[in-house]
HTML snippet that shows the backbone in 3Dmol.js (N, CA, C, O; Angstrom):
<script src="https://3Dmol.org/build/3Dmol-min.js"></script>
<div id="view" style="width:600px;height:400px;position:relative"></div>
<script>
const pdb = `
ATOM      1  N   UNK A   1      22.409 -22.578  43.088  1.00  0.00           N
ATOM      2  CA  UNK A   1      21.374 -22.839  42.119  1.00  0.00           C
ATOM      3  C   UNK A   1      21.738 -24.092  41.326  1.00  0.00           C
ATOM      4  O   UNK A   1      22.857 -24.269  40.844  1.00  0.00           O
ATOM      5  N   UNK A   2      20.596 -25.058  41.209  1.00  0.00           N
ATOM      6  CA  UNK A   2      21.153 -25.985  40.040  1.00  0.00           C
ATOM      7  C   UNK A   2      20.938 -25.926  38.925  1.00  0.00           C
ATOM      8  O   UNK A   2      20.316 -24.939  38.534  1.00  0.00           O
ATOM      9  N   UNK A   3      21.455 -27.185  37.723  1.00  0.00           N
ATOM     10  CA  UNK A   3      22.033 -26.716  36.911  1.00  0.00           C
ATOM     11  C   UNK A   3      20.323 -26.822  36.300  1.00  0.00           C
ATOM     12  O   UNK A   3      20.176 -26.328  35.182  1.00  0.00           O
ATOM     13  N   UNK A   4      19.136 -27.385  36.915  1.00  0.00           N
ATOM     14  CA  UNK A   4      17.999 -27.641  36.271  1.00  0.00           C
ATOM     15  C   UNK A   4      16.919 -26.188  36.284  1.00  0.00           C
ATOM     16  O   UNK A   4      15.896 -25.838  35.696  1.00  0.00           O
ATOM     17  N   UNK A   5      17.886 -25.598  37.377  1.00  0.00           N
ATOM     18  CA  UNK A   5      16.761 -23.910  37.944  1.00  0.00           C
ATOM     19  C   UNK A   5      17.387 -23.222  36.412  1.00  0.00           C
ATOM     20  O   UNK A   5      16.638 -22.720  35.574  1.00  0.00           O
ATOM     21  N   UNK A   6      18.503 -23.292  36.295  1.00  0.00           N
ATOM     22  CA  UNK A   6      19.743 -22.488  35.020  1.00  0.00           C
ATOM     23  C   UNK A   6      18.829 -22.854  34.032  1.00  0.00           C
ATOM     24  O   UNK A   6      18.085 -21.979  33.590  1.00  0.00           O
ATOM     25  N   UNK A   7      18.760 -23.917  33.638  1.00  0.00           N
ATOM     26  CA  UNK A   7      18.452 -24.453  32.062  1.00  0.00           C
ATOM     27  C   UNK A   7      17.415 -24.109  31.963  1.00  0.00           C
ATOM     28  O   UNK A   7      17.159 -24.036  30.761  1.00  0.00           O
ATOM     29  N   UNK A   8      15.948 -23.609  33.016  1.00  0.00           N
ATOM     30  CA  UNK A   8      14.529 -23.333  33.034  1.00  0.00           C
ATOM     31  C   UNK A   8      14.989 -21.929  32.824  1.00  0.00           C
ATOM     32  O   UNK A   8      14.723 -21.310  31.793  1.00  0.00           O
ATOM     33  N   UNK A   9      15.707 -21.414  33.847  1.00  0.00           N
ATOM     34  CA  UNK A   9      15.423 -20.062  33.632  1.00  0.00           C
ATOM     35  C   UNK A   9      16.057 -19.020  31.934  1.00  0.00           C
ATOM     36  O   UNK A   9      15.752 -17.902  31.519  1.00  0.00           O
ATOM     37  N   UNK A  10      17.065 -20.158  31.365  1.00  0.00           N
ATOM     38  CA  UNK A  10      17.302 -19.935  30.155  1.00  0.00           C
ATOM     39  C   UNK A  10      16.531 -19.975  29.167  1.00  0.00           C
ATOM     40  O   UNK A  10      16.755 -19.179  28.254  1.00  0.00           O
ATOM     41  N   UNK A  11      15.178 -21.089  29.033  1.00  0.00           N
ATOM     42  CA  UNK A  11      14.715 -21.241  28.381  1.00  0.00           C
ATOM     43  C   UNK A  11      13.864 -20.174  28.437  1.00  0.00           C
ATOM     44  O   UNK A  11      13.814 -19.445  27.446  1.00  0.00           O
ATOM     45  N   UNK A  12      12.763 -19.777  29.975  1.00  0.00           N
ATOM     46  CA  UNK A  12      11.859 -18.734  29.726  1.00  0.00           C
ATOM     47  C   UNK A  12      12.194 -17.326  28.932  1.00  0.00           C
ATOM     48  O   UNK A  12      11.487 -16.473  28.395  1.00  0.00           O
ATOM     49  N   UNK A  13      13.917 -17.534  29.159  1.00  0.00           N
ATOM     50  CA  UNK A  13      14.228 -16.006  28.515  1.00  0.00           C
ATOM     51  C   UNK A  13      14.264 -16.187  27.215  1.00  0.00           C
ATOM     52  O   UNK A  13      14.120 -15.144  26.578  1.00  0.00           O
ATOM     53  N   UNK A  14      14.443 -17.403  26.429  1.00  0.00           N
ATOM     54  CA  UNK A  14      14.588 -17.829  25.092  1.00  0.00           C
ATOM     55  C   UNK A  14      12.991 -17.377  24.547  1.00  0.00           C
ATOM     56  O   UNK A  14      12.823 -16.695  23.536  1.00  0.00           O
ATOM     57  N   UNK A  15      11.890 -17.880  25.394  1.00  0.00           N
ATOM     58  CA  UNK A  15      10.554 -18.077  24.857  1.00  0.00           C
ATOM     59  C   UNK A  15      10.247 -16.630  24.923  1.00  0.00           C
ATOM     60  O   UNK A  15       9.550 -16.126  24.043  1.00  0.00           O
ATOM     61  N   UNK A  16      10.801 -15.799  26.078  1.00  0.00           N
ATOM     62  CA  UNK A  16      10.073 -14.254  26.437  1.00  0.00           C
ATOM     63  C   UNK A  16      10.762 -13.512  25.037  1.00  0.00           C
ATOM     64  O   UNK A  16      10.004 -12.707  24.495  1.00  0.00           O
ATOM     65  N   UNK A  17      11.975 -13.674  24.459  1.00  0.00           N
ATOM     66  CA  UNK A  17      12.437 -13.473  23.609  1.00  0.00           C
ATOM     67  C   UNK A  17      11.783 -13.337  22.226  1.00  0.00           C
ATOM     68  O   UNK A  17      11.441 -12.394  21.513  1.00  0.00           O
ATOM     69  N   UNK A  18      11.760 -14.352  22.166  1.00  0.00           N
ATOM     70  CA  UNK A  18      10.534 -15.427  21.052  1.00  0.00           C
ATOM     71  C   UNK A  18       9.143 -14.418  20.685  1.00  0.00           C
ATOM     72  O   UNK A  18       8.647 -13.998  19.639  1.00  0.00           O
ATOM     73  N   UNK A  19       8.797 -14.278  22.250  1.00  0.00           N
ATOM     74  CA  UNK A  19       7.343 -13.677  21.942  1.00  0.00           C
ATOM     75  C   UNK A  19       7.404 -12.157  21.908  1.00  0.00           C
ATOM     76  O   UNK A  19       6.431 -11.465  21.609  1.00  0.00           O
ATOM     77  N   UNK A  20       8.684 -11.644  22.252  1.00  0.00           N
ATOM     78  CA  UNK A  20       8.655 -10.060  21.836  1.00  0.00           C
ATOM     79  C   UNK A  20       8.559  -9.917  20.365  1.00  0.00           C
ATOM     80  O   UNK A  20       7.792  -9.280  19.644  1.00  0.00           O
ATOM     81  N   UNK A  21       9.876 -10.940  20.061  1.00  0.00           N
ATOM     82  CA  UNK A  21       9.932 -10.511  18.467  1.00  0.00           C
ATOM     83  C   UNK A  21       8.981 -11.119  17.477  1.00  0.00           C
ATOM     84  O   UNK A  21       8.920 -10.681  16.328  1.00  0.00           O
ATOM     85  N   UNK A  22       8.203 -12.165  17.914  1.00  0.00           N
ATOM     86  CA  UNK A  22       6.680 -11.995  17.388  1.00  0.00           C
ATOM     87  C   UNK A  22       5.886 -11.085  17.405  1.00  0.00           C
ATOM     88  O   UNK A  22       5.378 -10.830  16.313  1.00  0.00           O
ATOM     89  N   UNK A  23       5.555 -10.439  18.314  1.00  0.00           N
ATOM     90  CA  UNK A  23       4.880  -9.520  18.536  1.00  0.00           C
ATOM     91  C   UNK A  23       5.196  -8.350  17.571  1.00  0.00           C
ATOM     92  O   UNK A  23       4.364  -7.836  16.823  1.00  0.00           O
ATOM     93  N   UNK A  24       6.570  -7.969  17.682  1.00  0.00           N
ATOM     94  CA  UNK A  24       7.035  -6.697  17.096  1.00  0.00           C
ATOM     95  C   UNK A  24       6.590  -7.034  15.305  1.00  0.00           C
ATOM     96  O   UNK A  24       5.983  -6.409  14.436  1.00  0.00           O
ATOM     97  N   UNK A  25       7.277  -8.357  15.392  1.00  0.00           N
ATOM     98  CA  UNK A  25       6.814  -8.716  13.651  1.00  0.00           C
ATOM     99  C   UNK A  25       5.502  -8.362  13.241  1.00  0.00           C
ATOM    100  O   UNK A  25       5.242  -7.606  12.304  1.00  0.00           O
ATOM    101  N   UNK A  26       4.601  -8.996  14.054  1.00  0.00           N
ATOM    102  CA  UNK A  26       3.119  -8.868  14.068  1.00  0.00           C
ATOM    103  C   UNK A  26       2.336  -7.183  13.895  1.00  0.00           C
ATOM    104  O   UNK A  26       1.306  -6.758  13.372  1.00  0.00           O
ATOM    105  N   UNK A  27       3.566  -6.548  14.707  1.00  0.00           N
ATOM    106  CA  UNK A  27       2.975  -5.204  15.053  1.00  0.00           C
ATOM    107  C   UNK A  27       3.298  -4.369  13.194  1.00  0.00           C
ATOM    108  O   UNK A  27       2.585  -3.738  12.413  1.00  0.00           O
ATOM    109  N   UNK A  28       5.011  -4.930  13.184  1.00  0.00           N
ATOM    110  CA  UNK A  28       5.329  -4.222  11.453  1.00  0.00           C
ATOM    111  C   UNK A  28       4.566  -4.477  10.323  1.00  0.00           C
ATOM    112  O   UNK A  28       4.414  -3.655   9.420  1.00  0.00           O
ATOM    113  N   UNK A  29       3.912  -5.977  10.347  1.00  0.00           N
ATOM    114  CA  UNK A  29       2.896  -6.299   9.298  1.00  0.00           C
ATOM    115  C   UNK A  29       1.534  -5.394   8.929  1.00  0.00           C
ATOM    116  O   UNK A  29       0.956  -5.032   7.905  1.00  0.00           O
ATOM    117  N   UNK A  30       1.356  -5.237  10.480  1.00  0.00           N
ATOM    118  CA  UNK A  30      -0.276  -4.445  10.700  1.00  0.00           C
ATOM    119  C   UNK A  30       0.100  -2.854   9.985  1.00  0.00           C
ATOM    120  O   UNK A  30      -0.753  -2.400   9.224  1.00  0.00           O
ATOM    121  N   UNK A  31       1.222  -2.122  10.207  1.00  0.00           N
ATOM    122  CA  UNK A  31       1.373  -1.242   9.980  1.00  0.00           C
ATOM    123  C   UNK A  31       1.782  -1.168   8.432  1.00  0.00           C
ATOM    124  O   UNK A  31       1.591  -0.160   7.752  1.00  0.00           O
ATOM    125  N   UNK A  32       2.325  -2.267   7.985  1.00  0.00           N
ATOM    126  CA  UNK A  32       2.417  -2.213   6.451  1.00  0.00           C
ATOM    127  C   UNK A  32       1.594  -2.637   5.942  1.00  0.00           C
ATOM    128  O   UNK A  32       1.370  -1.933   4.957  1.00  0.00           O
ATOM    129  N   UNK A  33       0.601  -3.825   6.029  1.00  0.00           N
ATOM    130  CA  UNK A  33      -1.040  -3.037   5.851  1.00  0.00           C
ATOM    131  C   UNK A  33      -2.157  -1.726   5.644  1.00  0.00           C
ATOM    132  O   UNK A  33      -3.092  -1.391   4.915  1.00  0.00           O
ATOM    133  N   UNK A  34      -1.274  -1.188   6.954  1.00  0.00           N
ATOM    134  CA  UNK A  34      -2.277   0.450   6.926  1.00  0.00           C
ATOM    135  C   UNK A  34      -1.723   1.033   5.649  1.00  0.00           C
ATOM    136  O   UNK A  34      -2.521   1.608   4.908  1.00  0.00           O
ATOM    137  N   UNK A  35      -0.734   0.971   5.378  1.00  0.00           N
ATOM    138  CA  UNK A  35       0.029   1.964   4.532  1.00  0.00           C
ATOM    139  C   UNK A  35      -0.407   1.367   3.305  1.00  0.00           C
ATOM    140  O   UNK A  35      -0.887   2.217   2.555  1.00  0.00           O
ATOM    141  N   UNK A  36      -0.410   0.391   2.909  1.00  0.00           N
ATOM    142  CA  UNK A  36      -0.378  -0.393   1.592  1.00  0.00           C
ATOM    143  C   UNK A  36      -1.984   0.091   1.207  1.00  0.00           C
ATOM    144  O   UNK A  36      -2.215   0.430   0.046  1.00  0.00           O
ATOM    145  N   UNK A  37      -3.008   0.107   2.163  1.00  0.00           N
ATOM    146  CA  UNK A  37      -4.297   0.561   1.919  1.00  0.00           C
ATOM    147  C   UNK A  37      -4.534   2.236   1.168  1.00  0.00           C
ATOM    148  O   UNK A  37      -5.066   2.589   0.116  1.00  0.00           O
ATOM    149  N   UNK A  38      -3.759   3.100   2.445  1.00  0.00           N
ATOM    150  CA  UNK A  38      -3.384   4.209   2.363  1.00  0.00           C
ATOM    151  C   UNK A  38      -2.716   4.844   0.969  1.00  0.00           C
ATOM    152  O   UNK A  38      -3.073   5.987   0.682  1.00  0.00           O
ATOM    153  N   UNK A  39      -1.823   4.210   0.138  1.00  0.00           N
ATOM    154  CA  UNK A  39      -1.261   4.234  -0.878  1.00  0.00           C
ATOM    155  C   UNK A  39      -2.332   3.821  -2.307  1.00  0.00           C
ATOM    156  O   UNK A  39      -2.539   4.473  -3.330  1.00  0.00           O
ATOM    157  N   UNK A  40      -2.830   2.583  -1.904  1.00  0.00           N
ATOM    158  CA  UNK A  40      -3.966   2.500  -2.839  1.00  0.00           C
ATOM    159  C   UNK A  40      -5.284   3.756  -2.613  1.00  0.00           C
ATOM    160  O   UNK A  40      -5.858   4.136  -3.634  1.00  0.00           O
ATOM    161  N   UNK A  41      -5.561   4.150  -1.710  1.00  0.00           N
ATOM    162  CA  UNK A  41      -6.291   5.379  -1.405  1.00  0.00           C
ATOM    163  C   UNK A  41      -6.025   6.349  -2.185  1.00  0.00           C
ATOM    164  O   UNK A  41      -6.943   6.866  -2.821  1.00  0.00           O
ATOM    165  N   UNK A  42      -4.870   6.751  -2.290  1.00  0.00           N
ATOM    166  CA  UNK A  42      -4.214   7.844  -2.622  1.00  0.00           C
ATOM    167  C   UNK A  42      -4.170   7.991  -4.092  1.00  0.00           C
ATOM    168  O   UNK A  42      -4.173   9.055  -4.711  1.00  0.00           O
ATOM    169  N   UNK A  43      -4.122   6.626  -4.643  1.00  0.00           N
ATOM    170  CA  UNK A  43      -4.146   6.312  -6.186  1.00  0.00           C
ATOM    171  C   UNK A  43      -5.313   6.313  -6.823  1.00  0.00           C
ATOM    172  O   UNK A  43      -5.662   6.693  -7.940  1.00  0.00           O
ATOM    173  N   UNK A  44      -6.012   5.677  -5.658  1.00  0.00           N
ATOM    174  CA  UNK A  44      -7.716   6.237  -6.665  1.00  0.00           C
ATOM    175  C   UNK A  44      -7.833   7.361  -7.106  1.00  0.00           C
ATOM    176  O   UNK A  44      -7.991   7.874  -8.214  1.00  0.00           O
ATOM    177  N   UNK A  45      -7.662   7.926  -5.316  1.00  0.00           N
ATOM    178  CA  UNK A  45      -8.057   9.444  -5.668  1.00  0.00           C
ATOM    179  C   UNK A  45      -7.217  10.481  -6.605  1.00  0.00           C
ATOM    180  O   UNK A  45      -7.790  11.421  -7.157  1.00  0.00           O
ATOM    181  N   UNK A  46      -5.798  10.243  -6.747  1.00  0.00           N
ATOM    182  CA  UNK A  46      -5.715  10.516  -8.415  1.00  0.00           C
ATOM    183  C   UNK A  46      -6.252  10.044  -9.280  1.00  0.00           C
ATOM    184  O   UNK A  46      -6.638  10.619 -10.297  1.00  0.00           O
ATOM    185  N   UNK A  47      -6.353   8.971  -9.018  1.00  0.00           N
ATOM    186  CA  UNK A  47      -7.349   8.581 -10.913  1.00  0.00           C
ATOM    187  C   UNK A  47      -8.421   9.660 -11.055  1.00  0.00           C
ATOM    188  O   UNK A  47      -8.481  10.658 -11.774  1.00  0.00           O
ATOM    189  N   UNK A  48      -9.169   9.195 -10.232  1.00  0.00           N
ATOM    190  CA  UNK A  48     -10.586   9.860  -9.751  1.00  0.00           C
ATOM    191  C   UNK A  48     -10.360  11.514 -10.075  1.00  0.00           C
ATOM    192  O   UNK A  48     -11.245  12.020 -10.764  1.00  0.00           O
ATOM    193  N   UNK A  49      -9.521  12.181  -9.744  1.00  0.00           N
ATOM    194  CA  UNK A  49      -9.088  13.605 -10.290  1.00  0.00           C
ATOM    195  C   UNK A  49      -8.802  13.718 -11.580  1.00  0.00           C
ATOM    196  O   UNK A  49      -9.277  14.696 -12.157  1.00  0.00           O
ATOM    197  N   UNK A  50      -8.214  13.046 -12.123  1.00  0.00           N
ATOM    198  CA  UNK A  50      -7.523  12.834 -13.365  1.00  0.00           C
ATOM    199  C   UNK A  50      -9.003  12.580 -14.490  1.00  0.00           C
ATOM    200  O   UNK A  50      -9.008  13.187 -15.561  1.00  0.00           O
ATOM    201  N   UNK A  51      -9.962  11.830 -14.192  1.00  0.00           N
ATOM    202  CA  UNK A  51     -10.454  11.232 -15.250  1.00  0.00           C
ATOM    203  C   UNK A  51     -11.415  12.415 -16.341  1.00  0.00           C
ATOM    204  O   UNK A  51     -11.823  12.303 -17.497  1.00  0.00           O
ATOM    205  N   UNK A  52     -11.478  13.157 -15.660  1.00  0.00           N
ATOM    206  CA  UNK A  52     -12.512  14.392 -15.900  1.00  0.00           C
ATOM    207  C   UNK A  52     -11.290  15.357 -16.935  1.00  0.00           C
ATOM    208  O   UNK A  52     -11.727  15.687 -18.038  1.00  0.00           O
ATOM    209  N   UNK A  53     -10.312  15.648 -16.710  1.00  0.00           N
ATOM    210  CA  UNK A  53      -9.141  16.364 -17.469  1.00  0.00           C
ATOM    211  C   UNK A  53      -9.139  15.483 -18.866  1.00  0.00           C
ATOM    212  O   UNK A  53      -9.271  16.092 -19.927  1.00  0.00           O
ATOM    213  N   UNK A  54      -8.997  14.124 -18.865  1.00  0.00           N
ATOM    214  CA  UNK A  54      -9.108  13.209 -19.548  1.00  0.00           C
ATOM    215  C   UNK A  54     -10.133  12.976 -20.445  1.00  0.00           C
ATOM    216  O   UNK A  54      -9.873  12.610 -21.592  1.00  0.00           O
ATOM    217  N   UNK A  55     -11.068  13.115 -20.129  1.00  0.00           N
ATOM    218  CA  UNK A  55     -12.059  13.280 -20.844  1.00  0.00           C
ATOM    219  C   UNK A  55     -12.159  13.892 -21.451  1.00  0.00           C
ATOM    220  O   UNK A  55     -12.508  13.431 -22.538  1.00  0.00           O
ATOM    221  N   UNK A  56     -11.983  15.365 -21.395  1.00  0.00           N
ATOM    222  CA  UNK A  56     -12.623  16.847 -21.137  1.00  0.00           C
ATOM    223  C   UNK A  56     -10.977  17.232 -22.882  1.00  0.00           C
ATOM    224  O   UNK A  56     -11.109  17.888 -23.915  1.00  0.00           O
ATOM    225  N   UNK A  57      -9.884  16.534 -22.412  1.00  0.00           N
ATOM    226  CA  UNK A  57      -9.250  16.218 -23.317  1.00  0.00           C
ATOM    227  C   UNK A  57      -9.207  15.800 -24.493  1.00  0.00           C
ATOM    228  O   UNK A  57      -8.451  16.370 -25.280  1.00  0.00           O
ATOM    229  N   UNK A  58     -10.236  14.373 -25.048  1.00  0.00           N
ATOM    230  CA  UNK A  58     -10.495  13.535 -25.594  1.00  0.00           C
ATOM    231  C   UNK A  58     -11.712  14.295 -26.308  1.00  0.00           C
ATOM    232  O   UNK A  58     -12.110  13.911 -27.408  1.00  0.00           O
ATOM    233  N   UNK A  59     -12.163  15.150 -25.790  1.00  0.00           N
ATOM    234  CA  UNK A  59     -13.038  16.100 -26.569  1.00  0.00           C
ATOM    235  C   UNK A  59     -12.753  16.967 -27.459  1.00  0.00           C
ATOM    236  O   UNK A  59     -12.967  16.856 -28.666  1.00  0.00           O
ATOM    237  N   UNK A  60     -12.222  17.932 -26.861  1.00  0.00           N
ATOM    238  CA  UNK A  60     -11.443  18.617 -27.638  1.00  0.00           C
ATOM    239  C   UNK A  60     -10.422  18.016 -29.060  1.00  0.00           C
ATOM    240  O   UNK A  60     -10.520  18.501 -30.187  1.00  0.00           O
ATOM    241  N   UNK A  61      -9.670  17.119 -28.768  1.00  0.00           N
ATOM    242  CA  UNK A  61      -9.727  16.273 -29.731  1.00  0.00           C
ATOM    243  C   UNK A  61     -10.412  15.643 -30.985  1.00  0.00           C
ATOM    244  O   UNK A  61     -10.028  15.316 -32.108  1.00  0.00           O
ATOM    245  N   UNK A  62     -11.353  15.620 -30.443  1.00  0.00           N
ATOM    246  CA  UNK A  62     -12.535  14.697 -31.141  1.00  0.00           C
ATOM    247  C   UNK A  62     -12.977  16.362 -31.821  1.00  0.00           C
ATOM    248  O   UNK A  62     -12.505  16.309 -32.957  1.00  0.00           O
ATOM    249  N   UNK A  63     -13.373  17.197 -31.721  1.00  0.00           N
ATOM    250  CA  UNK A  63     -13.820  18.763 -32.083  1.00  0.00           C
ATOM    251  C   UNK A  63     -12.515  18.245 -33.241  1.00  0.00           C
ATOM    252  O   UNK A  63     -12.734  17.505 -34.200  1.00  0.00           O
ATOM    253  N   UNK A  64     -11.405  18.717 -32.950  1.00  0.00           N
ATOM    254  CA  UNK A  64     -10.165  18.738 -33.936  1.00  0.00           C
ATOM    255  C   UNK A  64     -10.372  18.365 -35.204  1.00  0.00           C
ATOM    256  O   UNK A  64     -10.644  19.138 -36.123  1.00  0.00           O
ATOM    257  N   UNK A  65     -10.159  16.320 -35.343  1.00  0.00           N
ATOM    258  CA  UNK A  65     -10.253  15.480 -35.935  1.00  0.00           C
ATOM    259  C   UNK A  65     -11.382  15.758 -36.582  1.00  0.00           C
ATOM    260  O   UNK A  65     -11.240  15.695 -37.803  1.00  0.00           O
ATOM    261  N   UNK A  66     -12.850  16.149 -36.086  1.00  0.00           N
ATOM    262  CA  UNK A  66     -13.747  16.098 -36.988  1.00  0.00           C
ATOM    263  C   UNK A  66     -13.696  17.354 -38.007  1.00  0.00           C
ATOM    264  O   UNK A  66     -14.405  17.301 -39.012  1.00  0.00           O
ATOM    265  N   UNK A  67     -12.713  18.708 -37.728  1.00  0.00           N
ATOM    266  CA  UNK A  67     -12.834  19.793 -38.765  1.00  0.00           C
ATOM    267  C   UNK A  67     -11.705  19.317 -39.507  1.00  0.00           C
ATOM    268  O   UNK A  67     -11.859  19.567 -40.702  1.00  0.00           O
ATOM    269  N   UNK A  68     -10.476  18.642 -39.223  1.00  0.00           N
ATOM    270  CA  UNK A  68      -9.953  18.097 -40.052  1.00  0.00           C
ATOM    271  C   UNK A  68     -10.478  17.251 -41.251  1.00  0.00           C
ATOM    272  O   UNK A  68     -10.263  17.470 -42.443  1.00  0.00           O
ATOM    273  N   UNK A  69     -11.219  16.230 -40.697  1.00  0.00           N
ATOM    274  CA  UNK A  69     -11.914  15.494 -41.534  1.00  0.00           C
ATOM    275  C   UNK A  69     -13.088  16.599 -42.361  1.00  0.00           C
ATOM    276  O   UNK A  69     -13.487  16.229 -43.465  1.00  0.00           O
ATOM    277  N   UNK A  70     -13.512  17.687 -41.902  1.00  0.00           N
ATOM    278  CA  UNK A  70     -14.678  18.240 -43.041  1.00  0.00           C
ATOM    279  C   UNK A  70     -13.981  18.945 -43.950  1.00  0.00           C
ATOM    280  O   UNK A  70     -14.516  18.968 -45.059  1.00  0.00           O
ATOM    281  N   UNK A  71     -12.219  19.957 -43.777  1.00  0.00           N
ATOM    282  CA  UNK A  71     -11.858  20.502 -44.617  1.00  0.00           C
ATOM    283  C   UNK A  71     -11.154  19.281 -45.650  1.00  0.00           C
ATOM    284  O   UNK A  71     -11.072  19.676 -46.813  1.00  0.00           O
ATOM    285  N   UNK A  72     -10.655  17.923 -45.430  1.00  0.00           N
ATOM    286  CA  UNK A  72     -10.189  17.127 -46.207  1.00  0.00           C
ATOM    287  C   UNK A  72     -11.341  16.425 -47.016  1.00  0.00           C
ATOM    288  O   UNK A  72     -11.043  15.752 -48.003  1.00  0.00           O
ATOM    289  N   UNK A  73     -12.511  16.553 -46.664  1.00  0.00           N
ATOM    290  CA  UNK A  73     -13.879  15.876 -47.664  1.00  0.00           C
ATOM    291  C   UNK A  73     -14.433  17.046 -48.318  1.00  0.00           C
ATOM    292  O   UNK A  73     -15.392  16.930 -49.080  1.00  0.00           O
TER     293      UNK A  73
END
`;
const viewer = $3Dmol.createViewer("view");
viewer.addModel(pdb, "pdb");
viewer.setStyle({}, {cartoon: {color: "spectrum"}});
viewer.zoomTo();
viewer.render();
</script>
């Protein structure tokens, strides 16, 4: 074999190389995408649970403060 078949066939393995671990990179991004979506999903939908307790809180409160305020006037 010469030394020009060697140096080709080194390189294709350099480039086949190249394009796995692109690929794989490509593939980890997509998947930390899904998740990053997935996580914000997850956070709405606590808020979204949460806001009604919150409220429902802020009431009761507000009831409080105002008999406070009628026995102090």
């Amino acid at each position: 074999m010469s030394l020009t078949a060697v140096i080709l066939i080194v390189v294709l393995v350099l480039l086949g190389a190249y394009a796995v671990s692109l690929y794989n990179g490509l593939v980890r991004l997509k998947h930390g995408v899904s998740k990053a979506w997935s996580n914000i999903d997850v956070l709405l939908k606590q808020r979204h649970d949460e806001l009604p307790k919150l409220v429902e809180t802020c009431k009761q409160y507000m009831q409080y403060e105002g008999a406070t305020l009628e026995r102090v006037i």
